[in-house]
N, C-alpha and C positions, 0 to 999 in steps of 0.2 A: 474592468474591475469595479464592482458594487463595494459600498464602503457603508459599513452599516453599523451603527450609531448606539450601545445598549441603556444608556444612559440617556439620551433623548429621541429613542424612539423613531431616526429619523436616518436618509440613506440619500448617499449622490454617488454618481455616476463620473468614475474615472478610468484611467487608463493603468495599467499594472508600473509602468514605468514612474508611475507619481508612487508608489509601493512604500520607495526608503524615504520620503518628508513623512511619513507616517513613524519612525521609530526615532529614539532619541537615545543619547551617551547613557541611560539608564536602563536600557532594553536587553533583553538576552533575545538573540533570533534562534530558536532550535531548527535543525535542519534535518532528516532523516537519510544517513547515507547507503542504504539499503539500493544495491544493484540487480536490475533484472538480468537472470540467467536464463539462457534461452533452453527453456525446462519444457516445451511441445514439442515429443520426440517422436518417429513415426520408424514401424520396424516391420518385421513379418515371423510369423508363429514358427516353431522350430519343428513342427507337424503342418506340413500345408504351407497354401501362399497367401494366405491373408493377410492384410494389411493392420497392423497394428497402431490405433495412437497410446502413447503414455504421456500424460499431462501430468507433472511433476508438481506438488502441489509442498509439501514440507519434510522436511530431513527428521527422522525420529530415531534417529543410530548413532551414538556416539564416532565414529567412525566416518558420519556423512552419506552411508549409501544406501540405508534401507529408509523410503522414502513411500510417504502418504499420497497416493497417486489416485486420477480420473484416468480411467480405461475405456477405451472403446474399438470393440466389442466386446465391455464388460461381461453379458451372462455368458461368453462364448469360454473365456477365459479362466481357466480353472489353476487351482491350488500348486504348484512342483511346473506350469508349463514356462516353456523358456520361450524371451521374445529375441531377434538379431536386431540388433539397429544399424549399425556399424559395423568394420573390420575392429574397431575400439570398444566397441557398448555391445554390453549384451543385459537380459534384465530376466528375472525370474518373479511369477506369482507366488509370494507367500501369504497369500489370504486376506481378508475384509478386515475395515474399521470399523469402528463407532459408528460413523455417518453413513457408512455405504462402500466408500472408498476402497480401494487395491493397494495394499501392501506388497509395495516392492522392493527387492533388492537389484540394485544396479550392477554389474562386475565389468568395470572398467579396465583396461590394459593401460594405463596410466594415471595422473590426473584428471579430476573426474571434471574440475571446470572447464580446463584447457580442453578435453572431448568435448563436454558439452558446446563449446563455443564450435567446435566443429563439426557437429555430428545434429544439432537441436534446434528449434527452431524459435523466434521469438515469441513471447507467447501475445498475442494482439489480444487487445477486448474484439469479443464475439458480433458487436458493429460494427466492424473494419472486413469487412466482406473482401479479401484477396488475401493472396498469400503474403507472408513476410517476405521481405525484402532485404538488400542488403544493409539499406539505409535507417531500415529501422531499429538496427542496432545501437543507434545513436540517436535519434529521434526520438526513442522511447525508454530514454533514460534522463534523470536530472544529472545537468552539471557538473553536481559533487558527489555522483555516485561512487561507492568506494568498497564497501563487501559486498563481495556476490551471494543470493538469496531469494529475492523476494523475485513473485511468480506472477508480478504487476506492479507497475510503476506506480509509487508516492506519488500522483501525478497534481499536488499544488504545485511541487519542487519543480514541475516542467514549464513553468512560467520563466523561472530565473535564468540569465546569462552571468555570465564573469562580467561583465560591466555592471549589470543592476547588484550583483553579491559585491563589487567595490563599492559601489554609490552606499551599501549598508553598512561598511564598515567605514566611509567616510560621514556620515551621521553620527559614529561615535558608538556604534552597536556592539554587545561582543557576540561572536556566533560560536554556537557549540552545536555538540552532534549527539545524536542517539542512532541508533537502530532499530529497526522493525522490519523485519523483513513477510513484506504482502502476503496472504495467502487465502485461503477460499475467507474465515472471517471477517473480512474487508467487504467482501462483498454477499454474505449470506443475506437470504431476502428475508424479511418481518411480514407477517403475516396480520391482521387484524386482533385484537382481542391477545393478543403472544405477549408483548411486552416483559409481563413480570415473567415470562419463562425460558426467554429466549436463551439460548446457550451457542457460543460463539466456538469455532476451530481455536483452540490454542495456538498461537504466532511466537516464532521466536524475536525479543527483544531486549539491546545493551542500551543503560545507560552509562556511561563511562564516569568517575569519580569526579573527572573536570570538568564536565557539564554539570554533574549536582552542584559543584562548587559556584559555576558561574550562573546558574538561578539563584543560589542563594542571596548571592551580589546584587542582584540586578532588583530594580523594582517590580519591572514587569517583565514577564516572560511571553515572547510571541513564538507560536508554534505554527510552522508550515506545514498544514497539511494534519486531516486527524490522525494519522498515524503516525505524527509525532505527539498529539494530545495524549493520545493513549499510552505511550511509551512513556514520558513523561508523570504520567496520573497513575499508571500500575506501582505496585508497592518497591520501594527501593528492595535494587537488587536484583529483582526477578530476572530469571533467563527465559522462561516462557509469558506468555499473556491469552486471556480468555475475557481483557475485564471490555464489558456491555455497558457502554454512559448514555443513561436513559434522563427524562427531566426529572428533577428530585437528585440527581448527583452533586456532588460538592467537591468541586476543583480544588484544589489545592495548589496547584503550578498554574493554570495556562492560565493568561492575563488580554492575549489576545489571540486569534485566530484567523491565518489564510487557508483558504478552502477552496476547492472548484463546487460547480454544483453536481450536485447529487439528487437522482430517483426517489421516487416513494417506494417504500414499504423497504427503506434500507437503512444498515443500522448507522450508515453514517448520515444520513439528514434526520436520524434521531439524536447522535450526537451532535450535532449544530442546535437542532430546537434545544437541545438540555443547555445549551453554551449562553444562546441568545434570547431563548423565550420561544414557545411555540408560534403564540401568534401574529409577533416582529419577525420572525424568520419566516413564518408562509407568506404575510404579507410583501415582504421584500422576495420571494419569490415569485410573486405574481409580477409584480413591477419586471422582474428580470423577465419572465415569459412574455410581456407585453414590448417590452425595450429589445428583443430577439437577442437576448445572451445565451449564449452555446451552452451545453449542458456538457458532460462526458469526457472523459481524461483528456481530450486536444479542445477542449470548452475553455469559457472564460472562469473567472474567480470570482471569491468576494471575500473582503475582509472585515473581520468582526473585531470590534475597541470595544 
């Protein structure tokens, strides 16, 4: 864990396990308890034996099952065609988004998570070159995951154990929770020169009444993970989020931030430079490149005070 300094400009080199001397009885920890559902589903066309993926990407149905989906063979894939997944799932194209994407509806023979858990497959970041496994069912979850949703792990939150989450409430921490559940926005890429135009996927995100209550309490509010920054920093209330923190943003909650590292041209080492300053956060990322700190959801961290 990199421990990076915005007040003097300055960074050491610790271990995640030194994490809770970092918070004190005046801290709120927000936690993101957003569960990945195993939402990369693979099926066969209901004309023909083609293999079908549906990459589940967000719920747009009051109901839960007409869902913002990546298809592949998307151009094969036309409007009314039905996919089988399952003796449980079956799934129907009903037409393009905004972005490009496959409006789906799902029709499930029961509970659409309890299938899902049986019928789907975990969804891996696209470096993890094999198939899912069983264990990554738990692997590639935090902790205190608790609504099922997000179609990629919060992964600062996969640093933490139930020992280190004691160690922070034995500092005197209070921890509360929000929601945000993952989805393509998380990881859309930035482009050069985009900036003032970028336009994020809308994410569904709660914050609960007792979490506004215990930032208001607290002095400082540390947030695990940008996507509890953003949860957090969207307008009280909201049930969806689109919001983009570019530098020139003006936090209002978050006081500190845990983070893994993050690629270029993404909008979450955008929001870090907004947090820390563009040129203390590149810099501390050379240091990290040069120290061999892992990048990428099973990567190390860093935290910003």
């Amino acid at each position: 864990m990199l421990v990076l300094d915005r007040r003097s400009g300055t960074w050491r080199d610790r271990v995640f396990r030194d994490f809770p001397q970092y918070l004190t009885a005046s801290d709120c920890l927000i936690l993101n308890d957003s569960r990945v559902i195993p939402s990369r589903l693979f099926g066969r066309r209901e004309h023909g034996t083609g293999r079908v993926e549906i990459f589940l990407t967000k719920p747009i149905s009051s109901d839960g099952l007409t869902w913002e989906c990546l298809v592949r063979p998307g151009k094969k894939m036309r409007t009314g065609e039905r996919v089988f997944i399952s003796e449980e799932l079956a799934a129907e194209i009903l037409g393009r988004g905004e972005f490009g994407e496959r409006i789906v509806r799902l029709k499930p023979s029961g509970d659409l998570f309890e299938i899902l858990d049986r019928a789907g497959h975990v969804p891996l970041p696209p470096y993890i070159r094999r198939p899912d496994t069983a264990e990554d069912r738990n692997r590639y979850q935090t902790v205190f995951a608790e609504t099922p949703g997000s179609v990629a792990a919060p992964t600062a939150g996969l640093h933490f154990t139930p020992e280190i989450l004691e160690a922070c409430r034995g500092r005197g921490a209070k921890i509360a929770r929000v929601t945000l559940h993952v989805g393509l926005g998380t990881f859309q890429p930035i482009h050069a020169g985009e900036i003032e135009r970028v336009k994020l996927h809308s994410e569904v995100v709660r914050v609960p009444a007792e979490t506004v209550a215990a930032m208001d309490a607290a002095k400082r509010v540390v947030a695990v993970g940008t996507t509890a920054v953003r949860a957090i920093e969207s307008p009280e209330g909201a049930v969806q989020t689109d919001l983009f923190i570019s530098p020139g943003f003006e936090f209002r909650r978050t006081g500190a931030l845990l983070t893994n590292f993050h690629l270029p041209q993404s909008s979450l080492l955008v929001l870090v430079c907004a947090f820390a300053g563009r040129g203390l956060t590149l810099e501390a990322y050379r240091h990290a490149v040069a120290e061999r700190y892992r990048f990428f959801s099973y990567g190390d961290c860093m935290l910003i005070i």
